[in-house]
N, C-alpha and C positions, 0 to 999 in steps of 0.2 A: 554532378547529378543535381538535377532540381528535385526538390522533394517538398511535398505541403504536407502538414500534419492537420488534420482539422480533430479536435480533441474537447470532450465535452466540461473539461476542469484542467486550466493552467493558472500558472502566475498571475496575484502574486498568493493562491491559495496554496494551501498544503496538502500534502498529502503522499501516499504513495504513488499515484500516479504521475504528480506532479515532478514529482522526485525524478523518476524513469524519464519524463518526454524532457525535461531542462537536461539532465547529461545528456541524453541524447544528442539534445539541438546543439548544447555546447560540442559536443564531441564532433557533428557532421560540419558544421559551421568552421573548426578548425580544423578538419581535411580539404576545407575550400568547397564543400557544397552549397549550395545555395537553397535555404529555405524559409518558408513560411508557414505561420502558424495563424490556424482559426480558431478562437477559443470566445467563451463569455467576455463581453467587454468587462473589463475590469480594471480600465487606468493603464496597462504593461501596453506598449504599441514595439519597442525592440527586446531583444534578449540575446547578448553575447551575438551580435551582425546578424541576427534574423528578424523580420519581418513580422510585428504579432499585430492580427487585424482582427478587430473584436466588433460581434456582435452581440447586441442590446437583450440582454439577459432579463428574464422574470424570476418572481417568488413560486415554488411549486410550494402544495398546500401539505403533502406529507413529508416534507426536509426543506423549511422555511429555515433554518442555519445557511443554508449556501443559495447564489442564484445559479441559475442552469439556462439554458437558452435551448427554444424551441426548433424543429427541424423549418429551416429559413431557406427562401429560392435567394436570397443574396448569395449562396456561398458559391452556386453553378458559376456565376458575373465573377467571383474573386477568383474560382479556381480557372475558370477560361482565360482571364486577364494574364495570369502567374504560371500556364501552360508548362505544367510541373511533368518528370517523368514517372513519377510515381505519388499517389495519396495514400496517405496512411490515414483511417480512420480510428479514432482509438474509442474503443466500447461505442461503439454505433448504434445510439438509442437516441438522443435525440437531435442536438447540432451537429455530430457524428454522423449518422446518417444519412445529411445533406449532402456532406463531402462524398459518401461511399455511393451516392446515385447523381451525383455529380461525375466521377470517375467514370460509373457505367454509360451514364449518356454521352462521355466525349471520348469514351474509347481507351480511356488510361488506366495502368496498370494499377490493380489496388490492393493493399495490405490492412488486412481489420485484426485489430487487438483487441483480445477481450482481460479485463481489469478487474470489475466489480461484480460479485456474484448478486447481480438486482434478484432474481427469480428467490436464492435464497433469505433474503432479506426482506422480503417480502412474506415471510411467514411470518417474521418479529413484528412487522407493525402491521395488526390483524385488522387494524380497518382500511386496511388495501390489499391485504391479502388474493380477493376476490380477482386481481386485474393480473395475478400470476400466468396464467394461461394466456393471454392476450401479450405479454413479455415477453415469453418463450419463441410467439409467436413471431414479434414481429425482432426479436433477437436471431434467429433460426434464416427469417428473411433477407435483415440485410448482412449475415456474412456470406447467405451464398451468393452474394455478387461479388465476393473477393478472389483474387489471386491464389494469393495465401490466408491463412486464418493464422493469429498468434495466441496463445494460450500461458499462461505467467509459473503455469504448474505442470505436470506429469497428469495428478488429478484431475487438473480440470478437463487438461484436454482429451481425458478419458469421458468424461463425463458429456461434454460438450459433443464427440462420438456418437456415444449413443443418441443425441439427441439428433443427426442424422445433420452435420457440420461436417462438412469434409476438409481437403485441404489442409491438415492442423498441424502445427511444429509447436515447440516451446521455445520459450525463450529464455534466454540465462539470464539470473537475479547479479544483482551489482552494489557494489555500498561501497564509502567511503571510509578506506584503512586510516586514512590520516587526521577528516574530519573526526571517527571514533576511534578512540585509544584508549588502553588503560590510565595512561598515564596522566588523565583529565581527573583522577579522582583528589576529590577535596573533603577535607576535615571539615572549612566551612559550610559545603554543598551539602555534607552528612551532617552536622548539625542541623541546618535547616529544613529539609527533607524530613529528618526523623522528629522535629517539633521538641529539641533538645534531647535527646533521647538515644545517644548514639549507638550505645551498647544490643539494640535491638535491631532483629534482622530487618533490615533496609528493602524493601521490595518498590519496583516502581513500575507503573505502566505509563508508557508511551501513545500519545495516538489520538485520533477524534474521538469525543467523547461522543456517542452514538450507541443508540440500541443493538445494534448487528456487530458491537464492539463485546457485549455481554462480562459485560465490568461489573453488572448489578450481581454475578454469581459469586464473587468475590467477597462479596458482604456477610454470610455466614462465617468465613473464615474470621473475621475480625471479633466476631462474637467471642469466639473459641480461644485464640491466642493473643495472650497478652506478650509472646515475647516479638510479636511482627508491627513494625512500620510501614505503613503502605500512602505510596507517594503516588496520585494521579495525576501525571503531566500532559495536559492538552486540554481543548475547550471544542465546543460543539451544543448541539441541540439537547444532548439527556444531560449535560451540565447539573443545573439546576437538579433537577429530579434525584442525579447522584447526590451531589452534595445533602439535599434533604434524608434521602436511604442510610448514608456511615456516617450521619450527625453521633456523635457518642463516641464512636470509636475512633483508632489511633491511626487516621487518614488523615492527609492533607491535600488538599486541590492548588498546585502553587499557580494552573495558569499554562497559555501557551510559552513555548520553548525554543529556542533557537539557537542553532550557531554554538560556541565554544559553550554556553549554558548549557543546552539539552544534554553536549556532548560529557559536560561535569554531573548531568544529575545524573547520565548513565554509568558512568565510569564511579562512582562515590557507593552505587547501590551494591547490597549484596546477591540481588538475582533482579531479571527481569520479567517478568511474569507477562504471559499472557492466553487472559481465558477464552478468547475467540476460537471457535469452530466455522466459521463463516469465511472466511479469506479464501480469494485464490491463491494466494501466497503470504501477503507478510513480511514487508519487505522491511519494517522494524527489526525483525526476530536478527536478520541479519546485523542491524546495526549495532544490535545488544552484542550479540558474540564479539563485533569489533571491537568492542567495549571491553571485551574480556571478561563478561560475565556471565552467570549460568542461566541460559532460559528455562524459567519457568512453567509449560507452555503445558494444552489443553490437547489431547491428541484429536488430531484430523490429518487427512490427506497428505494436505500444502504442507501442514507444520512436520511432518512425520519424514518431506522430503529432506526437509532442515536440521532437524533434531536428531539424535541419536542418543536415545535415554543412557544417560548413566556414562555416558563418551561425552559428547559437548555438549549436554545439556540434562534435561531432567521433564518427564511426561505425567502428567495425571489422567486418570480419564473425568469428563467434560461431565460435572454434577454431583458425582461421586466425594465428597468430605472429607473421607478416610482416605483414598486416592493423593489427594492434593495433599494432606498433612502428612503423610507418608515422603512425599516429594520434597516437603521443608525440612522436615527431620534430617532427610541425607544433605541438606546444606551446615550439619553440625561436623559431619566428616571430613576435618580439614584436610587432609589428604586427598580425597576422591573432590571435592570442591579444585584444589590447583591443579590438577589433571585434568577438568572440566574446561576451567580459566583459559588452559594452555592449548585445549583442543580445539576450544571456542574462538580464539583468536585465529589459531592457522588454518580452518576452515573461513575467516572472512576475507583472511586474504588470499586466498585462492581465488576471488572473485573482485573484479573492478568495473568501475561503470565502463570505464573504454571500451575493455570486451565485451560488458554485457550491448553495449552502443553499435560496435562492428558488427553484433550478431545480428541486429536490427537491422544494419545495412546489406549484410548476407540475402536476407528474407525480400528486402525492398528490389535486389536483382533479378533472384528468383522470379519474383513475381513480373518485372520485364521481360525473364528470359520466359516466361509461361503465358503468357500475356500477347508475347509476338508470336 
């Protein structure tokens, strides 16, 4: 099968998304299909025998942290030239896009992935709020030129539903059993994390540092307990701003993460926390469990598909103080803590990228067989 992904964030940035379309391409690539990726130029031209063809990216004015690229008539010329059997558009807002009315004007079968809840996010940063309605709008748009539509949650594609999106499946989340293990944890990694201080609950979050990450909720708690270490692992735009917010308290900001590193600051912590209500899914929450550690986590939707309070993991609700301190307290239960560990683990491995990658390719036939 030829397959083009034209996708509006790849390599060599991070992310979740990123995370999903690289096994991916890895995985199609080594069943011998043949593909190509349209993404922001950014230096990457191959990935694991595929094809990465970058267009010239600009600064947008409300998430000047990453570049993004505008919807381009270049991409019609690449996807003609590379007469793929199928496009995969992934979140079709803006270079995205190109590809998903590229497909329609040449007749090819296309599958659009939705990733990033922009419409929500867009409440968080209130001086764009105003362009919500015009996102829906023109979100709502180009999936309905798709085959299939893919959805990363239960929730969203319920949500996306109602929003009069047809077409809709989900798709199975995937994470790396071998990259996360428990067995990554380090004496050294918890010294340093905890800023000398080991004997104190170890908490860490993972991820872009971003407003629609809502990490700043997190900062009361540090008021309050002096027996918590809280480690923020990753770099982004509210960087800066956090770091000025938990000046005083017992936070550290070590920096982007990677590779057998991240995989030690997760496996060394005593929970991984996370305060997001914003996610279609969350495809960290999975890597913590791999880790063998208790999530933390903020109830919504996505996280509720993952979590099972008080089983593999642990829930507060989202604002709530007493909520969350309540959910620390039970990390003093060492008993219900390795019950957690142990549930937390054989739930991550019941999921692999291969399968989550085949399911993608499941969706990609579909959409030929619907198509023709």
């Amino acid at each position: 099968m030829k397959i083009a992904i034209v996708t509006e964030t790849f390599l060599p940035s991070v992310d979740g998304v990123v995370t999903r379309l690289r096994h991916a391409v890895e995985r199609f690539t080594d069943l011998g299909h043949e593909v190509m990726v349209v993404a922001p130029e950014l230096g990457v031209t191959e990935h694991h025998g595929a094809r990465v063809v970058g267009i010239r990216p600009v600064t947008l004015p409300f998430y000047k942290h990453r570049r993004f690229t505008l919807p381009s008539p270049t991409v019609d010329g690449i996807i003609r030239g590379f007469h793929p059997d199928v496009v995969h558009a992934a979140q079709p807002i803006l270079l995205a896009s190109s590809g998903a009315y590229a497909a329609k004007r040449q007749r090819i079968p296309l599958v659009a992935s939705y990733h990033t809840h922009i419409p929500r996010y867009l409440d968080l940063y209130t001086a764009w709020k105003w362009g919500k309605p015009a996102v829906w709008w023109q979100i709502k748009r180009n999936h309905a030129l798709a085959d299939v539509n893919i959805a990363t949650s239960q929730t969203m594609r319920d949500e996306l539903a109602g929003k009069g999106i047809e077409n809709l499946h989900v798709l199975r989340r995937g994470v790396d059993t071998y990259g996360f293990r428990p067995d990554f944890a380090s004496e050294a990694m918890r010294e340093r994390l905890t800023q000398g201080h080991p004997e104190k609950k170890l908490l860490v979050f993972v991820g872009r540092l971003a407003a629609e990450k809502e990490i700043h909720r997190l900062r009361p708690m540090m008021d309050r307990r002096d027996d918590v270490a809280l480690a923020i692992v990753g770099d982004g735009p509210f960087r800066g701003e956090l770091e000025e917010m938990f000046a005083g308290t017992h936070t550290l900001f070590p920096g982007f993460m990677g590779g057998e590193e991240l995989a030690t600051a997760f496996a060394s912590a005593d929970g991984f926390v996370f305060p997001s209500v914003t996610e279609t899914l969350g495809l960290v929450i999975l890597e913590g469990m791999a880790s063998g550690l208790p999530v933390v986590a903020a109830r919504s939707g996505p996280t509720m598909e993952q979590v099972t309070d008080g089983e593999n993991g642990l829930l507060f609700d989202s604002g709530d103080e007493a909520s969350l301190d309540a959910a620390l307290d039970r990390l003093e239960d060492a008993g219900l803590v390795a019950r957690i560990r142990a549930a937390a683990r054989a739930e991550a491995e019941s999921f692999s990228w291969e399968a989550a990658s085949d399911d993608l390719l499941r969706y990609y036939e579909m959409a030929i067989a619907k198509h023709s």
